[in-house]
Residue frames relative to the residue before (quaternion, step in Angstrom):
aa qw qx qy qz dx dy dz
X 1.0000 0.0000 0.0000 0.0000 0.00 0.00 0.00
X 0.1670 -0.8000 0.5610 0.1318 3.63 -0.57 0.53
X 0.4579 -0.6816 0.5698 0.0336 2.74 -1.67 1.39
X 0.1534 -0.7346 0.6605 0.0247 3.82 -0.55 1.00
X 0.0073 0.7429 -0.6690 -0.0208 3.36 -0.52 1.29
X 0.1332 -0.7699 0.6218 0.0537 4.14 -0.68 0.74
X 0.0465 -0.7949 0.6043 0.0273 3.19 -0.28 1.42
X 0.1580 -0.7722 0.6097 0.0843 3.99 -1.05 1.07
X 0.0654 -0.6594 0.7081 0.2439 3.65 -0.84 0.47
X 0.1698 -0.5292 0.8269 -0.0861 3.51 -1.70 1.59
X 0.5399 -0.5343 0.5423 0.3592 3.08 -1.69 0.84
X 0.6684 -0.4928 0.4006 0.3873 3.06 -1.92 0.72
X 0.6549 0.5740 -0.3623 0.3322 3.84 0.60 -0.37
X 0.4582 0.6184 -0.3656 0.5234 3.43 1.63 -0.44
X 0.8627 0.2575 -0.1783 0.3971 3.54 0.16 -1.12
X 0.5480 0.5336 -0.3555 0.5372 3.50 1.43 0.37
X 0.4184 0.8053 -0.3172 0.2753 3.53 1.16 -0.38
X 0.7492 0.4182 -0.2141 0.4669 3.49 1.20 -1.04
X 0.5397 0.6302 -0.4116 0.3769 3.26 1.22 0.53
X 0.6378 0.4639 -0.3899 0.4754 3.47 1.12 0.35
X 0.4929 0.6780 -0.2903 0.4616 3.33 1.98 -0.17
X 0.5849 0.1062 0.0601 0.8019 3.58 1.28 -1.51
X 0.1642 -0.6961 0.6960 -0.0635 3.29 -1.53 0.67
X 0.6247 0.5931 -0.3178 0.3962 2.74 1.34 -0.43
X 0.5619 0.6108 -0.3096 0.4641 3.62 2.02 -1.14
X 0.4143 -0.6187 0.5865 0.3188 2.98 -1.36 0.59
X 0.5610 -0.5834 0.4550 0.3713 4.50 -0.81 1.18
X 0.2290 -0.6659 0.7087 0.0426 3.26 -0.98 0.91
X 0.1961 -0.8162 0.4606 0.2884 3.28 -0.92 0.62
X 0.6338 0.3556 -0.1709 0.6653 3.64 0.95 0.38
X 0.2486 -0.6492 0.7187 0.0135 3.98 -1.24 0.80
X 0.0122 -0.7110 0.6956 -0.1026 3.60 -0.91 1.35
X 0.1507 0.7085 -0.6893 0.0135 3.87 -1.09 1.03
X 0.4577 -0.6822 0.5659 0.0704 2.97 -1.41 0.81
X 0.3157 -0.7649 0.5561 -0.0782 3.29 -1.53 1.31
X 0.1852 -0.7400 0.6254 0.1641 3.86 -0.79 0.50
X 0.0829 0.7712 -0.6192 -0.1221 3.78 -0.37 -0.10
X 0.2817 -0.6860 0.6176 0.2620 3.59 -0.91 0.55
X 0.3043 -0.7212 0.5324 0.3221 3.28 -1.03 -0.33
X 0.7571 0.4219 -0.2692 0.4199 3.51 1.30 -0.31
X 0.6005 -0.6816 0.1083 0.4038 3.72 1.82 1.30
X 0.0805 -0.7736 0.5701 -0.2645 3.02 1.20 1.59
X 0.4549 -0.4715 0.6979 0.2893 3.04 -1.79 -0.11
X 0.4420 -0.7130 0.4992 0.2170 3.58 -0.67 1.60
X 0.3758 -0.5921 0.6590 0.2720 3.97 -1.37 0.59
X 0.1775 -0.7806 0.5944 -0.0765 3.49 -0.69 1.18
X 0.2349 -0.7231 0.6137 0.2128 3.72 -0.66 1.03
X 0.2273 -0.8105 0.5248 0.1265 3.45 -1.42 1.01
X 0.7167 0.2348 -0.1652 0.6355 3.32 1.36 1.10
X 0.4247 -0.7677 0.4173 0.2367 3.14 -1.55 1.29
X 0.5621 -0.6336 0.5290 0.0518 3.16 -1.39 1.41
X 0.2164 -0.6549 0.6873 0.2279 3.53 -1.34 0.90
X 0.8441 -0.3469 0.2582 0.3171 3.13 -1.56 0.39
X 0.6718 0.4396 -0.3276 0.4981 3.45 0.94 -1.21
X 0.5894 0.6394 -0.2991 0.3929 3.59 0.93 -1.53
X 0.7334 0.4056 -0.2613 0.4789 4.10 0.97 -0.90
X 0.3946 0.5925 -0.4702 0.5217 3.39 1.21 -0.38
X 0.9092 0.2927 -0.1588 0.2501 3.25 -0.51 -1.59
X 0.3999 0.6258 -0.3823 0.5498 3.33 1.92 -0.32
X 0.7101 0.3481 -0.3628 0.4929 3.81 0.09 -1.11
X 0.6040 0.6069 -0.4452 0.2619 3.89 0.57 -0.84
X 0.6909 0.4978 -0.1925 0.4877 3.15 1.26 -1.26
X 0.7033 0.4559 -0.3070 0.4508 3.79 0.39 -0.74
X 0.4816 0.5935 -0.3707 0.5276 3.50 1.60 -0.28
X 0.7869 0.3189 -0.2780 0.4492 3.57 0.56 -1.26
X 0.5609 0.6329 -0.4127 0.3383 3.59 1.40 -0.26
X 0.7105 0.2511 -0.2673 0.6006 3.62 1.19 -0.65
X 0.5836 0.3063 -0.6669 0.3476 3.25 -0.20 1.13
X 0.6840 0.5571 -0.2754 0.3820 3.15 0.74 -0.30
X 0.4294 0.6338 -0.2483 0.5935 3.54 1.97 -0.03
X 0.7553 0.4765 -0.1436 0.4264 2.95 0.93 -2.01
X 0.5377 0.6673 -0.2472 0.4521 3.59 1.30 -1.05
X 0.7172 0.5167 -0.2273 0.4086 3.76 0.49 -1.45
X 0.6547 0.4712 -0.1356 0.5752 3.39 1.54 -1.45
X 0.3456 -0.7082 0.5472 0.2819 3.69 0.83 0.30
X 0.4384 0.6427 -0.4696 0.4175 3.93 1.04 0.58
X 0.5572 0.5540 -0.4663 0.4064 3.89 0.95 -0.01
X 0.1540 -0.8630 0.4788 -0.0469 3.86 -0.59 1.69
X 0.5331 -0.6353 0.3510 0.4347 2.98 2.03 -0.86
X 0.6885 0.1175 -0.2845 0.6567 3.00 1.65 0.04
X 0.0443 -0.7589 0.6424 0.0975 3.63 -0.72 1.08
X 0.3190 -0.7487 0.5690 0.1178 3.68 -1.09 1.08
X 0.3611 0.6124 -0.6079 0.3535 4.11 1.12 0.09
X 0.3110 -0.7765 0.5397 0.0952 3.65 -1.53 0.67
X 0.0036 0.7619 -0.6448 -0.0613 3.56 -0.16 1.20
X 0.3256 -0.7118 0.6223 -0.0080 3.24 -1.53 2.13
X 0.0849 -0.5781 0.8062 0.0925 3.23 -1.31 0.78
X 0.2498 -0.5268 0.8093 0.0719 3.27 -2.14 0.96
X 0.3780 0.6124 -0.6904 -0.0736 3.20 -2.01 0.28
X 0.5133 -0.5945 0.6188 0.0130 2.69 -1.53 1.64
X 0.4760 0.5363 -0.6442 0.2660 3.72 -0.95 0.90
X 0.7686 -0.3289 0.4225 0.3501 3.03 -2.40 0.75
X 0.8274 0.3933 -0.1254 0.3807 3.71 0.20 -1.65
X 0.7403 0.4379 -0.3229 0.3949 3.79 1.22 0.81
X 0.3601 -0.7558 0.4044 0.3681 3.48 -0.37 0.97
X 0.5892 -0.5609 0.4378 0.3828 3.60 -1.44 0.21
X 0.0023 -0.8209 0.4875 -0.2975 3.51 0.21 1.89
X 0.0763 0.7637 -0.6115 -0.1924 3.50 -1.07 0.52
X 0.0745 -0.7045 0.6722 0.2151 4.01 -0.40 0.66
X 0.1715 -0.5931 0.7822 0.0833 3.30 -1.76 0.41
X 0.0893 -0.7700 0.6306 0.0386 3.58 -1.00 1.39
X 0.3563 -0.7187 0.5696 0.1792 3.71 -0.02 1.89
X 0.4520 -0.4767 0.6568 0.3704 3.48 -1.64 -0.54
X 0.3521 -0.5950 0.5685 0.4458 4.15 -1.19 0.34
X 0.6323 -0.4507 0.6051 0.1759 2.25 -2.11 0.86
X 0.3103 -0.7995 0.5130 0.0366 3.52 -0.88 1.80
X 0.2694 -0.8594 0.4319 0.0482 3.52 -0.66 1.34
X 0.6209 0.0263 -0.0825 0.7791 3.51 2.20 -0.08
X 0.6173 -0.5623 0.5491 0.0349 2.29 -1.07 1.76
X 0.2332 -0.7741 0.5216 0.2728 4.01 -1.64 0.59
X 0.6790 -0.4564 0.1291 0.5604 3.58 -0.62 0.68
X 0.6672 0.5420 -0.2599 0.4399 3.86 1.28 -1.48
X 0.7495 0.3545 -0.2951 0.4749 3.88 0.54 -0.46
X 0.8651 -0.3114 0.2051 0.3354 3.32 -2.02 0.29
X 0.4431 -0.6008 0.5873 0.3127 3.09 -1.55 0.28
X 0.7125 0.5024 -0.1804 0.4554 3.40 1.12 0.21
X 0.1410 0.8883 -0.3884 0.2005 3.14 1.75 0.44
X 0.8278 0.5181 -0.0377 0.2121 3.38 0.56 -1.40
X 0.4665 0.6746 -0.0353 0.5710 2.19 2.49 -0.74
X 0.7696 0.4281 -0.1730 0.4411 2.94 0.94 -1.66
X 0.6588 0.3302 -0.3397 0.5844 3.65 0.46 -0.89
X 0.8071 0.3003 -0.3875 0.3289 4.00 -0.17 0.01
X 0.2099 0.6880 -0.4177 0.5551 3.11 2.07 0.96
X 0.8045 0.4871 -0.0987 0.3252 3.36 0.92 -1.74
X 0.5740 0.5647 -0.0809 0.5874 2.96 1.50 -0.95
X 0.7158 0.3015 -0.3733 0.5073 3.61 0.80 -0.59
X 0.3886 0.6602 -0.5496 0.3333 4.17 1.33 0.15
X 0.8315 0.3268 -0.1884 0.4077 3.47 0.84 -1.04
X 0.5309 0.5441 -0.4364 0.4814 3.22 0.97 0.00
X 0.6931 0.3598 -0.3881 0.4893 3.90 0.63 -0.34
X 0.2258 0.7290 -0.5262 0.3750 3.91 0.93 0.10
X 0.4631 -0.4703 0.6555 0.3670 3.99 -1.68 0.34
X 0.9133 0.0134 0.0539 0.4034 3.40 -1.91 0.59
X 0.2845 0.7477 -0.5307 0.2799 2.92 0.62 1.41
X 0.1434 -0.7778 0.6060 0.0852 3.72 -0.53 1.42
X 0.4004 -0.7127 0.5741 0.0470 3.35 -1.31 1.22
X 0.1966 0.6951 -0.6875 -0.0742 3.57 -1.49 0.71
X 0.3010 -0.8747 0.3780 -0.0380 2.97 -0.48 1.70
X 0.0485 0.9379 -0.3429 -0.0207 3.51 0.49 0.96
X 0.0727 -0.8061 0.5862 0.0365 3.52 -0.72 0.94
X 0.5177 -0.5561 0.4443 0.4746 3.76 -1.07 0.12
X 0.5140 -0.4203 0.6171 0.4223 4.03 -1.34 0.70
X 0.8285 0.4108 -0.3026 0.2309 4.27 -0.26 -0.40
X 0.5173 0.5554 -0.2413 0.6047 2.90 2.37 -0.30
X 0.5713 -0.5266 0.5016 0.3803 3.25 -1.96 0.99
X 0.5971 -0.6100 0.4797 0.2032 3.74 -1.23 0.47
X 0.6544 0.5002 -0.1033 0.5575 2.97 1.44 -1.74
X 0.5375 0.6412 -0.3266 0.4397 3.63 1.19 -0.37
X 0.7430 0.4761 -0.2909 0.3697 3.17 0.57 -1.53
X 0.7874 -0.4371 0.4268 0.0820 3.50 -1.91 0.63
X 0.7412 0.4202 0.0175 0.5232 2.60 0.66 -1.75
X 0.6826 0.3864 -0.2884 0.5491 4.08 0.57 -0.75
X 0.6246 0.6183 -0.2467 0.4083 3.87 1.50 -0.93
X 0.4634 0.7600 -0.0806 0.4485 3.29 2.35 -0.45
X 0.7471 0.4210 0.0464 0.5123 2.58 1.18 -2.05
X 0.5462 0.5679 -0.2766 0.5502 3.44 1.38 0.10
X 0.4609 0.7639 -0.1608 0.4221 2.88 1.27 -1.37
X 0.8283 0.2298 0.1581 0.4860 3.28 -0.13 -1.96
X 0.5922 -0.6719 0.3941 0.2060 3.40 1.07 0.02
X 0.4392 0.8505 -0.1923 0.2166 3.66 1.47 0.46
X 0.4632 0.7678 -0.3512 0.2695 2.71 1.92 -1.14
X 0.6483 0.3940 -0.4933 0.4256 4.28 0.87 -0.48
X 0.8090 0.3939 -0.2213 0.3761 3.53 0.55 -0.26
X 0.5397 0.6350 -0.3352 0.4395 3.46 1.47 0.77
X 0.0973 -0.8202 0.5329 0.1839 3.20 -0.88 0.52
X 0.3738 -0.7561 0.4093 0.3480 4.08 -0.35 1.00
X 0.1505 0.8566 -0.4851 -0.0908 3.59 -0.49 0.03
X 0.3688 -0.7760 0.5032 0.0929 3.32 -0.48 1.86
X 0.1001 -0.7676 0.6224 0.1157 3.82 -0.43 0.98
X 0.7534 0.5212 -0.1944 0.3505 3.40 -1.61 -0.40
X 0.4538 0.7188 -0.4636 0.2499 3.84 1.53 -0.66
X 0.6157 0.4896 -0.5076 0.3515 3.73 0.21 0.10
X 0.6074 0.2970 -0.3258 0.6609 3.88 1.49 -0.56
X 0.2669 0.7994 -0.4157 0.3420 3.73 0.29 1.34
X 0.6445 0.7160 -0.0998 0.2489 2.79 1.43 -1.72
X 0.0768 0.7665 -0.6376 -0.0016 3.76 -0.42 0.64
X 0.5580 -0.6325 0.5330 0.0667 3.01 -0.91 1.58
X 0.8924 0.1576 -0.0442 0.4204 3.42 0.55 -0.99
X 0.4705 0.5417 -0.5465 0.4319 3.21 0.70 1.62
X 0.4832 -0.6987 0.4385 0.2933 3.34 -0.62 1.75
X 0.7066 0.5014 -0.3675 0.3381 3.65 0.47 0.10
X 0.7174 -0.4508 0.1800 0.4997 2.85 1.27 0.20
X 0.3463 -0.8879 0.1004 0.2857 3.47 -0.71 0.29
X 0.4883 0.4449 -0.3813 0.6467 3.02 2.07 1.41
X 0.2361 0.8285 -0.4632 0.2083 3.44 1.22 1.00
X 0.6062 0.3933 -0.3740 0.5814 3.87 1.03 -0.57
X 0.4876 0.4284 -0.5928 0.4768 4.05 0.53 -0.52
X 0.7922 0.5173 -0.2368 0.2208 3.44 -0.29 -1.55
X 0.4131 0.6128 -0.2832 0.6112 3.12 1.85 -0.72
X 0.7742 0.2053 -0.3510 0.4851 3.79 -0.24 -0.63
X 0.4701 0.5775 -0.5431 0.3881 3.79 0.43 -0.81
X 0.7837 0.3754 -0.2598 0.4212 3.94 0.21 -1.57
X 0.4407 -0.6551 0.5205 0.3250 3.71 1.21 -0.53
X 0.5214 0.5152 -0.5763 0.3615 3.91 1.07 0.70
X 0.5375 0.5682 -0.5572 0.2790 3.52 0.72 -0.40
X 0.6811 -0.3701 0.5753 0.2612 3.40 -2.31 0.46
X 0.7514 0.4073 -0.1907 0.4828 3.36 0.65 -1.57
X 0.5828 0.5085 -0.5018 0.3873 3.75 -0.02 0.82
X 0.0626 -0.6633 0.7086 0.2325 3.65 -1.57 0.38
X 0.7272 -0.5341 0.3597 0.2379 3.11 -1.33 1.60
X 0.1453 0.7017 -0.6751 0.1752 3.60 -0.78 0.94
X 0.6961 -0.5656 0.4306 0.1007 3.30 -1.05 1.74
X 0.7761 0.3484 0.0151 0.5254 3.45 0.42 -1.52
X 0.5752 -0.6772 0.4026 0.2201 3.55 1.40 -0.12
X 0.4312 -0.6069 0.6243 0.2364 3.95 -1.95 -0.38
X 0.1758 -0.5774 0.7920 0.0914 3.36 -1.26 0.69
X 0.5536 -0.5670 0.6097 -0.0195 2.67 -2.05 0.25
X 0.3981 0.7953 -0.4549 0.0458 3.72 0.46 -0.25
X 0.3074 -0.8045 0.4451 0.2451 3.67 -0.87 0.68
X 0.6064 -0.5677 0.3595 0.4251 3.32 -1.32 0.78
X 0.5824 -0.5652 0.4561 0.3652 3.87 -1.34 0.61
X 0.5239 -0.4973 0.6131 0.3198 3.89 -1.06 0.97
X 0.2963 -0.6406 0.7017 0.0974 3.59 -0.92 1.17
X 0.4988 0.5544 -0.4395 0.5007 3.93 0.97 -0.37
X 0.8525 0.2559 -0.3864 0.2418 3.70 0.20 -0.12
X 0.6075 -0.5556 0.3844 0.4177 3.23 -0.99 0.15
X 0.7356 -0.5969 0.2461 0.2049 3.09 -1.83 1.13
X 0.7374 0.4338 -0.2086 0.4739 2.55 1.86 -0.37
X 0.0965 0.8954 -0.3324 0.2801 3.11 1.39 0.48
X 0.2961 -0.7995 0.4152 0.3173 4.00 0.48 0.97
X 0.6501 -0.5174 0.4549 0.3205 3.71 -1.32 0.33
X 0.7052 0.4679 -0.2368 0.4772 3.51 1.61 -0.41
X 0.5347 0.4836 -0.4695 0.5097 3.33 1.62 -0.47
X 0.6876 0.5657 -0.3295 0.3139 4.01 0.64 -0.69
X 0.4955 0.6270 -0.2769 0.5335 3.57 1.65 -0.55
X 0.7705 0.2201 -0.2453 0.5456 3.38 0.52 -1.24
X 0.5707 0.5591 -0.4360 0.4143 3.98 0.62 0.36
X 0.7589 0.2914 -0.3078 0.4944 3.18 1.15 -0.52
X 0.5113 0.5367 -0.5467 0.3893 3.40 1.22 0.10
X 0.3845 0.7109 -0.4263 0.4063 3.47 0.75 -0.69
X 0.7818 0.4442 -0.1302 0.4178 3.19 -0.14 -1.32
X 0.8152 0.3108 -0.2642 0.4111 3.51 0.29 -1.16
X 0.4822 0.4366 -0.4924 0.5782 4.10 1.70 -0.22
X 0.6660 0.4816 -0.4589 0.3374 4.19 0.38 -0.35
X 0.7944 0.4892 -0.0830 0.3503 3.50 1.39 -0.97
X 0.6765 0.2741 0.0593 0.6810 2.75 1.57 -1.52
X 0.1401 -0.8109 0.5592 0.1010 3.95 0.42 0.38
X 0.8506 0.2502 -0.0300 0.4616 3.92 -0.35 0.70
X 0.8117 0.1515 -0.3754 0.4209 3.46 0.53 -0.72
X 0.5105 0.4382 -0.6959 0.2510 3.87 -0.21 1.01
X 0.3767 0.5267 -0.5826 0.4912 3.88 1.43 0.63
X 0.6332 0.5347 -0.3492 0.4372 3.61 0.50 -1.43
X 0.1760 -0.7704 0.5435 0.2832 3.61 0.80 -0.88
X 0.2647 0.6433 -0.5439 0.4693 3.52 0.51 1.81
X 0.8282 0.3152 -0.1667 0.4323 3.35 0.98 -0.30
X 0.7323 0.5366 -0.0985 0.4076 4.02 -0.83 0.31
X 0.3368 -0.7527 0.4756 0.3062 3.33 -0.25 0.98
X 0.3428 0.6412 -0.5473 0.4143 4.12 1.42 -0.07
X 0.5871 0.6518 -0.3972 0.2697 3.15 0.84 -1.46
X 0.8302 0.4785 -0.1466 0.2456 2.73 -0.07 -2.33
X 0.7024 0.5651 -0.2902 0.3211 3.88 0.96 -0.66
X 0.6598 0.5114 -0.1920 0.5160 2.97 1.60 -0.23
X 0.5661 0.5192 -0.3890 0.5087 3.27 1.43 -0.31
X 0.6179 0.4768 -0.3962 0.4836 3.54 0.63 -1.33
X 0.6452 0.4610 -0.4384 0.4231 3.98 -0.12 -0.87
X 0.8061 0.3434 -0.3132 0.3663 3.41 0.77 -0.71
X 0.4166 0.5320 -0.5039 0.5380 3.74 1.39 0.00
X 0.4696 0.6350 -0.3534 0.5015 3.93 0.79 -1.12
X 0.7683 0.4075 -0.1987 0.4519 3.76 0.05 -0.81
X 0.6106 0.3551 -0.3648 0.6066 3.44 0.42 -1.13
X 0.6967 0.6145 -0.3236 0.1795 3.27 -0.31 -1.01
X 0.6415 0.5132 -0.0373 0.5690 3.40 1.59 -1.23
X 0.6613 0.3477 -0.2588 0.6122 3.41 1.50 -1.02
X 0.7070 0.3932 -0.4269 0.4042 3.81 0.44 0.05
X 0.6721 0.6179 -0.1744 0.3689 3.69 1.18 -0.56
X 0.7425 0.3835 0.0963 0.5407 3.24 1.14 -1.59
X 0.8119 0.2467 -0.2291 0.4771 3.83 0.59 -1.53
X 0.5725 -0.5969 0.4630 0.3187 3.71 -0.96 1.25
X 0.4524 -0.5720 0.5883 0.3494 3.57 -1.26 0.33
X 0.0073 -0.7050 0.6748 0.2179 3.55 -0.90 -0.29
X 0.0259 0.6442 -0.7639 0.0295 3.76 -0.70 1.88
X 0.3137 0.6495 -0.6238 0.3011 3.67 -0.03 1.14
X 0.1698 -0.7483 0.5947 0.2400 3.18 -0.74 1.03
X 0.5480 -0.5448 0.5482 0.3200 3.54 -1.40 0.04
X 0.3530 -0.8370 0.3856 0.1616 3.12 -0.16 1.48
X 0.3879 0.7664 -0.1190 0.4980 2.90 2.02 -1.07
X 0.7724 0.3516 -0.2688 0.4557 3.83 0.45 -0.69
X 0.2616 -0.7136 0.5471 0.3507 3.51 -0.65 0.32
């Protein structure tokens, strides 16, 4: 099921506004509502109020378990469902951005679903990929073949590779003990671009490690940043300087693929000379 997250940047005074309404709230610094879309021309589920981070989490959990459980009753549940559940957020500190998290493309099928599994969801997955100005973050596991994956086999496909970023997950369950080169040498190998096992991508590979299941769910987004930096200066010395490593990494790259991307598309050239200049 994909997830349509629409990020808006509104001035900070927009999203601070409702504090002279309720004083009583405590200022959010950003406004997140939530969206059902069917796909077969329902009437969309529409949130009638802004949500706090935890509050959209558990909002999307539930509308997840509601269509399968719709989908189930209607014998219409295939394993791939294609309804779209939008999140909006409106803050000062977000660029005007839509991401669309797809579902992977499934390479074995389970005994209970289609014989056409693989098909279908990389059916789904190729809808958005043939979209205008479509920017790509292609993720494979750090322990998987690159060339293997679906999803990078896509991006070739369609012609993406300038507008893709690669992004090895999971590299900390990567490790092979018994390669004399070390035992994140083929990760490190694609990061530099010498490996065999890479398809060229413009914008490059990050690294990002899998979340410690030791912490707690509630565990802040900053306590996980500096845990996985940890790790990648203990493992990987240097390349979250190099910026190859680290989900720090990765937000700053996309914004900056985001940029080029807008300045080559959208902002006029100007080959006027200045007539005016000697």
């Amino acid at each position: 099921m994909p997830i349509h997250l629409k990020m808006r940047h509104v001035p900070k005074s927009e999203v601070d506004e409702d504090a002279d309404l309720m004083p009583h709230r405590t200022v959010d610094k950003h406004q997140i509502k939530m969206k059902l879309i069917y796909s077969d021309g329902r009437k969309p589920v529409v949130s009638n109020k802004d949500f706090t981070p935890e509050e959209a989490a558990e909002r999307m959990s539930e509308w997840m378990q509601q269509i399968v459980k719709e989908e189930s009753q209607e014998n219409k549940l295939q394993g791939v469902v294609d309804h779209i559940l939008e999140i909006e957020v409106r803050s000062s500190k977000v660029p005007n951005l839509n991401l669309i998290d797809l579902p992977g493309i499934v390479a074995r099928r389970l005994i209970d679903e289609p014989d056409d599994m693989m098909q279908r969801t990389r059916t789904l997955v190729e809808k958005y990929l043939q979209m205008p100005h479509t920017l790509v973050l292609a993720v494979v596991p750090a322990f998987e073949r690159v060339r293997n994956s679906q999803a990078f086999q896509l991006v070739q496909q369609y012609n993406l590779m300038d507008s893709t970023i690669g992004v090895l997950t999971m590299v900390d369950r990567a490790t092979d003990a018994s390669d004399p080169n070390g035992p994140l040498a083929e990760v490190i190998s694609r990061l530099e671009g010498t490996s065999r096992d890479i398809v060229y991508l413009k914008e490059g590979y990050v690294a990002v490690k899998n979340r410690d299941t030791r912490l707690s769910p509630e565990c802040l987004l900053d306590e996980f940043k500096a845990e996985e930096n940890a790790w990648m200066e203990e493992n990987m010395p240097g390349f979250t300087e190099r910026r190859l490593a680290s989900s720090s990494v990765l937000a700053p790259k996309l914004e900056k693929m985001l940029a080029d991307h807008v300045r080559v598309s959208w902002v006029p050239s100007n080959n006027c000379e200045d007539s005016g200049r000697a």
